[in-house]
TORKOL-4160 file (C-alpha; in steps of 0.2 Angstrom, whole numbers, padded with zeros to 4 digits, m for minus):
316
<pt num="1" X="0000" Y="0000" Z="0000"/>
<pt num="2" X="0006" Y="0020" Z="m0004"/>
<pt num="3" X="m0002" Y="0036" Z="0003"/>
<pt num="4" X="m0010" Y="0044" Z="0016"/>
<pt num="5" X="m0019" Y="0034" Z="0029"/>
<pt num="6" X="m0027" Y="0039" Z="0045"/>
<pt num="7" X="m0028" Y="0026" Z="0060"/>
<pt num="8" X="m0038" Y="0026" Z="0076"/>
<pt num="9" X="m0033" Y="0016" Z="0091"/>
<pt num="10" X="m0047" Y="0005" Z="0098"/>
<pt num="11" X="m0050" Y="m0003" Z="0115"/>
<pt num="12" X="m0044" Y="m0018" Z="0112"/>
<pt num="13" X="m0028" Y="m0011" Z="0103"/>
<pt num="14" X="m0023" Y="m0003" Z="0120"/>
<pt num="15" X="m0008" Y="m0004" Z="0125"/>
<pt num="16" X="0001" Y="m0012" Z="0110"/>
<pt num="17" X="0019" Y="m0007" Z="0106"/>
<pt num="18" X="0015" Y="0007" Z="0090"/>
<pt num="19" X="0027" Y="0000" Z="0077"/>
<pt num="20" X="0018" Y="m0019" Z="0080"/>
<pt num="21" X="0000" Y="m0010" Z="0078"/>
<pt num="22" X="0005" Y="m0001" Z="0061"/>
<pt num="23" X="0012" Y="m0018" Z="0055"/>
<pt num="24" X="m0004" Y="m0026" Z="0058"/>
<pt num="25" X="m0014" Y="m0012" Z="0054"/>
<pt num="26" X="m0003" Y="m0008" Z="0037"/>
<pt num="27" X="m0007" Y="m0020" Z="0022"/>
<pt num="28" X="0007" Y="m0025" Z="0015"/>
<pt num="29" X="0020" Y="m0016" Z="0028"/>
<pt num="30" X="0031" Y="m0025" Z="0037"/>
<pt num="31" X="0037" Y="m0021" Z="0055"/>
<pt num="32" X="0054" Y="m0017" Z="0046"/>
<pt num="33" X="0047" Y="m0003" Z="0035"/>
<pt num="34" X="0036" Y="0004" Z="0049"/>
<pt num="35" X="0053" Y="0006" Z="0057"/>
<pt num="36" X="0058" Y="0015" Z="0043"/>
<pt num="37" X="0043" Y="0025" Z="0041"/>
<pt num="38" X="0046" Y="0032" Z="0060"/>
<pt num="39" X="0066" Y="0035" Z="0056"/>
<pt num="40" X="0059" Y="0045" Z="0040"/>
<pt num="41" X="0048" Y="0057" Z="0052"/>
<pt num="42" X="0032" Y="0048" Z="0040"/>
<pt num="43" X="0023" Y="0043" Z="0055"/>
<pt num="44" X="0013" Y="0058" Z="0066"/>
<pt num="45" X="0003" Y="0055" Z="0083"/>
<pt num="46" X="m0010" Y="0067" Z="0090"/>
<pt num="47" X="m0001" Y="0065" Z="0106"/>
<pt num="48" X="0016" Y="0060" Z="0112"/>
<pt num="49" X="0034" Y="0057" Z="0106"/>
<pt num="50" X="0034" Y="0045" Z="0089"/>
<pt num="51" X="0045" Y="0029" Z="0096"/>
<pt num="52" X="0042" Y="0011" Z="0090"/>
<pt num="53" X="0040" Y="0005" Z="0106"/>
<pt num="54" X="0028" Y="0020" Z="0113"/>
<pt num="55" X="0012" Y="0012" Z="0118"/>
<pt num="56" X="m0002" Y="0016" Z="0110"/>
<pt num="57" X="m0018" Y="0022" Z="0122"/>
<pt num="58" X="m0035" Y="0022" Z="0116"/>
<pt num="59" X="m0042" Y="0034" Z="0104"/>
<pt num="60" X="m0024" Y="0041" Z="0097"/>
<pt num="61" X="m0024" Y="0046" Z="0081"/>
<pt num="62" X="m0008" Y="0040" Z="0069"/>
<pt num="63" X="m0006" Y="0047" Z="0051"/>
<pt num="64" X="0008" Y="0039" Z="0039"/>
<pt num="65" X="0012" Y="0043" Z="0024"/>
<pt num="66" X="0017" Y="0027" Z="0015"/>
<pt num="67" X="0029" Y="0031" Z="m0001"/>
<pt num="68" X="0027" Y="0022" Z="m0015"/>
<pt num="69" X="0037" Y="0006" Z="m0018"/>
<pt num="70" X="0054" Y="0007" Z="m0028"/>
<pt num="71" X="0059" Y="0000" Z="m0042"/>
<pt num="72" X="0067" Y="m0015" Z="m0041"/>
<pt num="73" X="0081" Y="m0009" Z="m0050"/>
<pt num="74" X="0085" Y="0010" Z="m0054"/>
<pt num="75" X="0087" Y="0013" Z="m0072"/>
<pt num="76" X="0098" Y="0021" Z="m0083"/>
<pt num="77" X="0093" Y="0040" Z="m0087"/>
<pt num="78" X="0101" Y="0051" Z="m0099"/>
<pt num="79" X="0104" Y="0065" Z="m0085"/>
<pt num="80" X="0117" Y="0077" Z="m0087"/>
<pt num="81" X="0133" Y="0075" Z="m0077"/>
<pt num="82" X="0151" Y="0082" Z="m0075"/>
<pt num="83" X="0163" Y="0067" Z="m0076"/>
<pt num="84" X="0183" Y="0077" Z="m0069"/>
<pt num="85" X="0192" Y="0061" Z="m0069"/>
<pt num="86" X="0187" Y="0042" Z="m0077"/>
<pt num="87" X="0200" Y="0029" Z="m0077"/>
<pt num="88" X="0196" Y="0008" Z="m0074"/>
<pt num="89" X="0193" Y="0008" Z="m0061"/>
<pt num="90" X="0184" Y="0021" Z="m0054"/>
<pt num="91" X="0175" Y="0038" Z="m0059"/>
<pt num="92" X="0176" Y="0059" Z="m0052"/>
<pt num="93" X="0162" Y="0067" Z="m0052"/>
<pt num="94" X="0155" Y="0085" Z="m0048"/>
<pt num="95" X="0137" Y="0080" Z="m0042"/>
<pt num="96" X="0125" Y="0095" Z="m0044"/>
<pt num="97" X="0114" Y="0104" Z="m0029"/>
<pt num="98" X="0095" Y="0095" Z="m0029"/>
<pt num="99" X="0102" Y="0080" Z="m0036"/>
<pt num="100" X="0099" Y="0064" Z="m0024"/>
<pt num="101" X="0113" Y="0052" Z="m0023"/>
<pt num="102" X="0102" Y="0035" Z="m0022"/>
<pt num="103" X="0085" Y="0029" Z="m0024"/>
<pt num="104" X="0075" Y="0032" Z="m0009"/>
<pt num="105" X="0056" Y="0035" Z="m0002"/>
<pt num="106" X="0051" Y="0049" Z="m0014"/>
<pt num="107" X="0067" Y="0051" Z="m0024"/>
<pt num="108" X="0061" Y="0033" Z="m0036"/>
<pt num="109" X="0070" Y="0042" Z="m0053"/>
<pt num="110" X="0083" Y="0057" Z="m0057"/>
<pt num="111" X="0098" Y="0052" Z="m0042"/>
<pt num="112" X="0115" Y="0052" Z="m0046"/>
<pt num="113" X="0114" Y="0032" Z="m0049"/>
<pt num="114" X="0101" Y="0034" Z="m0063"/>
<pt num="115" X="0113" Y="0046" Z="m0073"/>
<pt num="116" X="0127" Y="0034" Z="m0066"/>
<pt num="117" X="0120" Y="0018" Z="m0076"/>
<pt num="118" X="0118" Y="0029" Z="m0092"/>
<pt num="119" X="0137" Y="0035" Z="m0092"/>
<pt num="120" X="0145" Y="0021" Z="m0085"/>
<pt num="121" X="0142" Y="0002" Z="m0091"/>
<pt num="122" X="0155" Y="m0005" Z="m0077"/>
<pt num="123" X="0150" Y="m0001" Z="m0060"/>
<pt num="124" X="0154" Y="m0010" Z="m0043"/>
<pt num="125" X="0140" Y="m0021" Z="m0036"/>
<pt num="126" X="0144" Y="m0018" Z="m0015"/>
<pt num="127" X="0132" Y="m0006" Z="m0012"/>
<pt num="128" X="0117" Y="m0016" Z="m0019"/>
<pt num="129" X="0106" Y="m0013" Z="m0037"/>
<pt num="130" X="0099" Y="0000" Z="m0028"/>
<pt num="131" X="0116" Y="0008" Z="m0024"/>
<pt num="132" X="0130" Y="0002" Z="m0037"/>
<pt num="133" X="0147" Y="0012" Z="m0035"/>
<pt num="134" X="0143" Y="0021" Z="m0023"/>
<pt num="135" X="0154" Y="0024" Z="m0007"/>
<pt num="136" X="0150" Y="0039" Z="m0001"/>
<pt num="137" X="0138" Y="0050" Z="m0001"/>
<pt num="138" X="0132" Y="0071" Z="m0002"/>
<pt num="139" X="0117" Y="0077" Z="0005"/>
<pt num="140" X="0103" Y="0083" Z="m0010"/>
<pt num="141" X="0105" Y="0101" Z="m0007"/>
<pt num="142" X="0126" Y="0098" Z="m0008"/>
<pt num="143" X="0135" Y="0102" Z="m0025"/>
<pt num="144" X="0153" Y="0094" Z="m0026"/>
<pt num="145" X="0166" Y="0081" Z="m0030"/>
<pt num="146" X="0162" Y="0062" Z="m0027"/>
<pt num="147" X="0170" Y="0046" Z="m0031"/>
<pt num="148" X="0162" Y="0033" Z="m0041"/>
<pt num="149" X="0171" Y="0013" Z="m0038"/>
<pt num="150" X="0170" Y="0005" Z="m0054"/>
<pt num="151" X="0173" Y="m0012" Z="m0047"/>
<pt num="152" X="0172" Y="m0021" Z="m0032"/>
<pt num="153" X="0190" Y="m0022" Z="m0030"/>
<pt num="154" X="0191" Y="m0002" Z="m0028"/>
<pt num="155" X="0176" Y="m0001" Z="m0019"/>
<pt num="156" X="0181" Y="m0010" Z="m0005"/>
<pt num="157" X="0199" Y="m0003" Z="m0004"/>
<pt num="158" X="0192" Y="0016" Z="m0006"/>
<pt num="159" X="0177" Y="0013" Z="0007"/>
<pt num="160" X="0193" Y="0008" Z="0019"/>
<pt num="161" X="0200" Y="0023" Z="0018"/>
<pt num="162" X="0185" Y="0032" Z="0019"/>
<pt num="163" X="0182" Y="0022" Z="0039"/>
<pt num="164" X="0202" Y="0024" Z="0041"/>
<pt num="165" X="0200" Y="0043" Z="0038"/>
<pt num="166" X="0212" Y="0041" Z="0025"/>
<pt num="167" X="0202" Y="0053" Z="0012"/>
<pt num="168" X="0202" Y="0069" Z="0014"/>
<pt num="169" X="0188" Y="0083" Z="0012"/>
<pt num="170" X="0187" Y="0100" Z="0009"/>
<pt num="171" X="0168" Y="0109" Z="0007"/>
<pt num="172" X="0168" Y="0127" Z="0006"/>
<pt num="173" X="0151" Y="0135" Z="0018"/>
<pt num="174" X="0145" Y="0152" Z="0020"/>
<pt num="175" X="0139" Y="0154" Z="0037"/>
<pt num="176" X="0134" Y="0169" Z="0050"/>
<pt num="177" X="0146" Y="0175" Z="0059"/>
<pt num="178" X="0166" Y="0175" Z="0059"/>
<pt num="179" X="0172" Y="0156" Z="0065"/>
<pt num="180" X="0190" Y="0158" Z="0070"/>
<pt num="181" X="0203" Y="0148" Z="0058"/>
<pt num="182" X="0208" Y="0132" Z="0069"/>
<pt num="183" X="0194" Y="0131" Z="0077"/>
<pt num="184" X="0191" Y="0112" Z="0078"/>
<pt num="185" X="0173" Y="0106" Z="0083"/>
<pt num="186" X="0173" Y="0087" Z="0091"/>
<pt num="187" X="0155" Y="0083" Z="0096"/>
<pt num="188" X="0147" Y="0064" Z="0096"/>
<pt num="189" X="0133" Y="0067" Z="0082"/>
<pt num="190" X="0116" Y="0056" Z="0081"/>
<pt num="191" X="0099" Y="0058" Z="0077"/>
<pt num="192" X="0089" Y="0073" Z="0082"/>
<pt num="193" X="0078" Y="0065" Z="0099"/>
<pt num="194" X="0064" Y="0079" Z="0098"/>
<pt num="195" X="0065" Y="0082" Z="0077"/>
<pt num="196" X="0067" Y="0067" Z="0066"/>
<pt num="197" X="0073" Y="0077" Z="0051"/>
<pt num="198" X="0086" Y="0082" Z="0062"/>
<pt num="199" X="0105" Y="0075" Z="0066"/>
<pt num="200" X="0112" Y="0083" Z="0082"/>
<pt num="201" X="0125" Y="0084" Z="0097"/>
<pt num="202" X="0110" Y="0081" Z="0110"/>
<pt num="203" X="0108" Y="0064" Z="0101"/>
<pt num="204" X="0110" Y="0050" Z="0116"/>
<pt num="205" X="0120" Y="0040" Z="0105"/>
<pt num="206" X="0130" Y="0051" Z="0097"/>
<pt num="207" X="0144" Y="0044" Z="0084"/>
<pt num="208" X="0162" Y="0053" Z="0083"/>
<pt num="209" X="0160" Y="0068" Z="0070"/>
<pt num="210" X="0177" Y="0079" Z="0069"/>
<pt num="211" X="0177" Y="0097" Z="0058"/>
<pt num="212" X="0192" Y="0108" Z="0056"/>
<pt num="213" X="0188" Y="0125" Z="0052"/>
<pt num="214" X="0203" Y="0127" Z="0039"/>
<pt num="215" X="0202" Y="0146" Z="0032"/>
<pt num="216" X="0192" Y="0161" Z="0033"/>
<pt num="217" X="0184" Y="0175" Z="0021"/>
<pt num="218" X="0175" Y="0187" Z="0034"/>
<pt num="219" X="0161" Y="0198" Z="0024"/>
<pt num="220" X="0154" Y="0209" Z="0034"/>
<pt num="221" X="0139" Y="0197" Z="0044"/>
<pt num="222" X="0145" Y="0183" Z="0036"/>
<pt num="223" X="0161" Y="0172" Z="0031"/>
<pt num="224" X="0168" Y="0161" Z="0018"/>
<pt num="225" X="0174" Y="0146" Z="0026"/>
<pt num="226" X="0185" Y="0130" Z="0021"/>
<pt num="227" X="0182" Y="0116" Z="0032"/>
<pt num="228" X="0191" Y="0101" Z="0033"/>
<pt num="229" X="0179" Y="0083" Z="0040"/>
<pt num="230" X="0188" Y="0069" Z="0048"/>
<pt num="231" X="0172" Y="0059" Z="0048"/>
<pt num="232" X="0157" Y="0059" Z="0036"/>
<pt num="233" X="0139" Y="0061" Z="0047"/>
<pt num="234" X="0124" Y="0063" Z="0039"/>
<pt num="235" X="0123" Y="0084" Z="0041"/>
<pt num="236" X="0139" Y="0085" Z="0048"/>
<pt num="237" X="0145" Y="0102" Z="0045"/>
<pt num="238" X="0128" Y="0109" Z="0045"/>
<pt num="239" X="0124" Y="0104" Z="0064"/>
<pt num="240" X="0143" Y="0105" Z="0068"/>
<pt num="241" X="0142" Y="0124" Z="0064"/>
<pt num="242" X="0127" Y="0127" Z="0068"/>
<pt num="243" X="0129" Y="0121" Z="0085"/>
<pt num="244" X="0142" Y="0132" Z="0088"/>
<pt num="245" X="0133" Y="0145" Z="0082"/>
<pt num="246" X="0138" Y="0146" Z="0065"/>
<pt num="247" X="0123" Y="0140" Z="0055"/>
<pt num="248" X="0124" Y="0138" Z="0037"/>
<pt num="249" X="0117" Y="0153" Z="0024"/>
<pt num="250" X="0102" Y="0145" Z="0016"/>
<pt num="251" X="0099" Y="0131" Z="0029"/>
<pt num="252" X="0080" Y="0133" Z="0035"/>
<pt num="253" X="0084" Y="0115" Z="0045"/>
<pt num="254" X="0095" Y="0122" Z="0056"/>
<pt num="255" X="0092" Y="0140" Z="0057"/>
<pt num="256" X="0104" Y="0149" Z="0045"/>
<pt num="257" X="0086" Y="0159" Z="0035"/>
<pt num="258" X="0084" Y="0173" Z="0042"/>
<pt num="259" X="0069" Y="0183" Z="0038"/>
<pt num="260" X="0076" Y="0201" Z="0036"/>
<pt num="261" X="0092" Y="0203" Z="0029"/>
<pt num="262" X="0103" Y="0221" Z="0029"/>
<pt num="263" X="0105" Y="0227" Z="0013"/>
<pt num="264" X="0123" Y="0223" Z="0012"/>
<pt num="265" X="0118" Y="0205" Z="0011"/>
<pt num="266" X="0103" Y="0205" Z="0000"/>
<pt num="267" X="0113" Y="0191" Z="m0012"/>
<pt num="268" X="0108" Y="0179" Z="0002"/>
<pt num="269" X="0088" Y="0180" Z="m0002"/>
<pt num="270" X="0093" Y="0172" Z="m0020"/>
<pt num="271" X="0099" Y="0155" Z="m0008"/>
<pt num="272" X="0089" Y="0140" Z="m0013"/>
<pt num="273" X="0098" Y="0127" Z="m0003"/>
<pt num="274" X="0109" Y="0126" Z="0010"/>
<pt num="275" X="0127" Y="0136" Z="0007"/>
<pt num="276" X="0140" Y="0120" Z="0005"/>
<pt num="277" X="0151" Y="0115" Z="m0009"/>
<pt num="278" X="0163" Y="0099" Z="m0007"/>
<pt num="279" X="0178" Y="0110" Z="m0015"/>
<pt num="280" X="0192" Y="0094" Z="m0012"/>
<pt num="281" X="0193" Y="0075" Z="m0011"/>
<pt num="282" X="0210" Y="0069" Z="m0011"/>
<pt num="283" X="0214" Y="0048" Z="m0009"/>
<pt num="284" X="0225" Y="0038" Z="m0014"/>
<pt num="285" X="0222" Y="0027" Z="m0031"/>
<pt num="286" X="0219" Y="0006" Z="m0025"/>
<pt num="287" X="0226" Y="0001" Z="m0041"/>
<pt num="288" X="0244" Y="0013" Z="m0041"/>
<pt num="289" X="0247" Y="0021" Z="m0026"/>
<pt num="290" X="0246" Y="0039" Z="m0033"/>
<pt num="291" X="0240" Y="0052" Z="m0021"/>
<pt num="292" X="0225" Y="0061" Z="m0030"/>
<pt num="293" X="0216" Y="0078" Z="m0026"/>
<pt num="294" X="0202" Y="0085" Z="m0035"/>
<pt num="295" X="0194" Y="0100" Z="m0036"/>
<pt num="296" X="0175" Y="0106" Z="m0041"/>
<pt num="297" X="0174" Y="0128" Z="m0044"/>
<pt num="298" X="0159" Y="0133" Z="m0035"/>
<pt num="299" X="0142" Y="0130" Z="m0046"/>
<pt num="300" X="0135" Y="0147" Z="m0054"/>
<pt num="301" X="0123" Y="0149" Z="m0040"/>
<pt num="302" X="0136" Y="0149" Z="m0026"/>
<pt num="303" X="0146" Y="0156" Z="m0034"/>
<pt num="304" X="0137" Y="0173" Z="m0038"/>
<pt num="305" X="0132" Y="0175" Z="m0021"/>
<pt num="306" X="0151" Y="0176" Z="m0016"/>
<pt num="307" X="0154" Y="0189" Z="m0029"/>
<pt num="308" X="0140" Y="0202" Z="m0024"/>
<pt num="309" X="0146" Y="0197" Z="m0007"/>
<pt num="310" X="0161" Y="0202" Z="m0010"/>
<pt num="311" X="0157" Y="0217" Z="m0020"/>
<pt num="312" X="0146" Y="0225" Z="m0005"/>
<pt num="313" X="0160" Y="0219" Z="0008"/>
<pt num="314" X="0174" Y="0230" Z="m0004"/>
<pt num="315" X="0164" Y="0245" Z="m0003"/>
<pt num="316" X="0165" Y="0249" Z="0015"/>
């Protein structure tokens, strides 16, 4: 089943655990995917906190949103894509902003793998059909360079240098405020406990997240920053920053719009997404050795907000 359904808990449903009750409420949902469903902040409760193991009392309403079913295999699409390096064994690539890496609840067609499985016939098969090649990953709203594993020979070798912290990143952020150069921010990150959408340093079990504030361009309100991750956690530098209150130009989630800006920094209404561009990967090649380092110029969106930045920033 797909869609909106609305649920009403009966007597003699009281008290069961509420992933159990969707699963047999659910046609065609197994306990697994309801778990899924409540990580993917799909499931809402007329009161209390969404947990699969909350019980659910008598006359609470639940409303899911049930996606609708994937593909069992993504498909190749002709899509667009800037390929910077391409060798046999593994693929470069500048991913674009609003382009999501995988298949997922929502996003079924137009991901990176789609245009992936157009360009390139080889691909490594670790990551699943729904995933091939890929070992890492950029959120939707982040532009940048990414490496693709042909085989899975380089797949496995590039995914242990990404868990050795062997690989590194560099993403250029505009944030609020003026972060110091060296500042280094260690905090355990996990999932939001009060905002499912959210990753945070409040999680109760936080993983190990490390993010070096490298350089910085101060522009009157705002800076330019290079940051350098030691891990990859889903949001990383966006909660990192904003955490330290630093928050990320563009980034409704965790507070970087703000509703009136000062005229010096009117480019910053023209921000679709969130202000983060992986600038730098460099690794080392499994098949020779070499060291490698590529770089991605910032897209033309970022890019002319920097400049009228800039412009305004020169004028005083």
């Amino acid at each position: 089943m797909s869609g909106h359904t609305r649920l009403v808990v009966g007597p003699d449903a009281e008290g069961a655990r509420l992933d159990l009750f969707l699963a047999s409420h659910l046609d065609g949902v197994s306990r697994s995917q309801v778990a899924r469903l409540i990580r993917d902040g799909r499931v809402f409760l007329s009161a209390g906190e969404v947990k699969a193991s909350l019980p659910v009392t008598r006359d609470l309403v639940i409303e899911v949103d049930v996606p609708p079913p994937l593909p069992a295999t993504p498909g190749a699409e002709a899509l667009p894509l800037s390929i910077l390096y391409n060798d046999a064994d593994l693929l470069v690539i500048d991913k674009p902003a609003g382009m999501v890496v995988h298949p997922a609840a929502g996003h079924a067609t137009g991901t990176l793998v789609n245009a992936l499985l157009h360009h390139v016939k080889d691909l490594s098969g670790i990551g699943g059909a729904e995933r091939p090649g890929i070992v890492h990953r950029l959120d939707r709203g982040t532009s940048g360079v990414m490496v693709i594993a042909k085989n899975d020979r380089t797949h496995r070798a590039l995914s242990a240098q990404f868990h050795d912290r062997l690989v590194r990143k560099e993403y250029l952020a505009l944030v609020w405020g003026a972060p110091k150069a060296g500042m280094r921010i260690d905090d355990p990150l996990g999932r939001d406990p009060n905002h499912r959408q959210r990753m945070s340093g409040r999680a109760r079990r936080g993983r190990t997240a490390l993010t070096d504030v490298v350089e910085v361009e101060a522009l009157r309100g705002v800076s330019l920053v290079r940051v350098s991750i030691g891990t990859g956690r889903t949001h990383q530098i966006r909660v990192h920053l904003s955490e330290h209150h630093h928050p990320l130009a563009g980034d409704a989630l965790y507070g970087g719009v703000k509703k009136r800006l000062p005229t010096h920094l009117a480019a910053l209404a023209k921000l679709e997404r969130p202000f983060l561009h992986a600038a730098r990967l460099s690794f080392t090649h499994p098949a020779d050795g070499r060291l490698l380092t590529f770089e991605a110029p910032l897209p033309p969106d970022l890019h002319a907000v920097i400049t009228a930045l800039r412009h305004t920033a020169s004028r005083v």
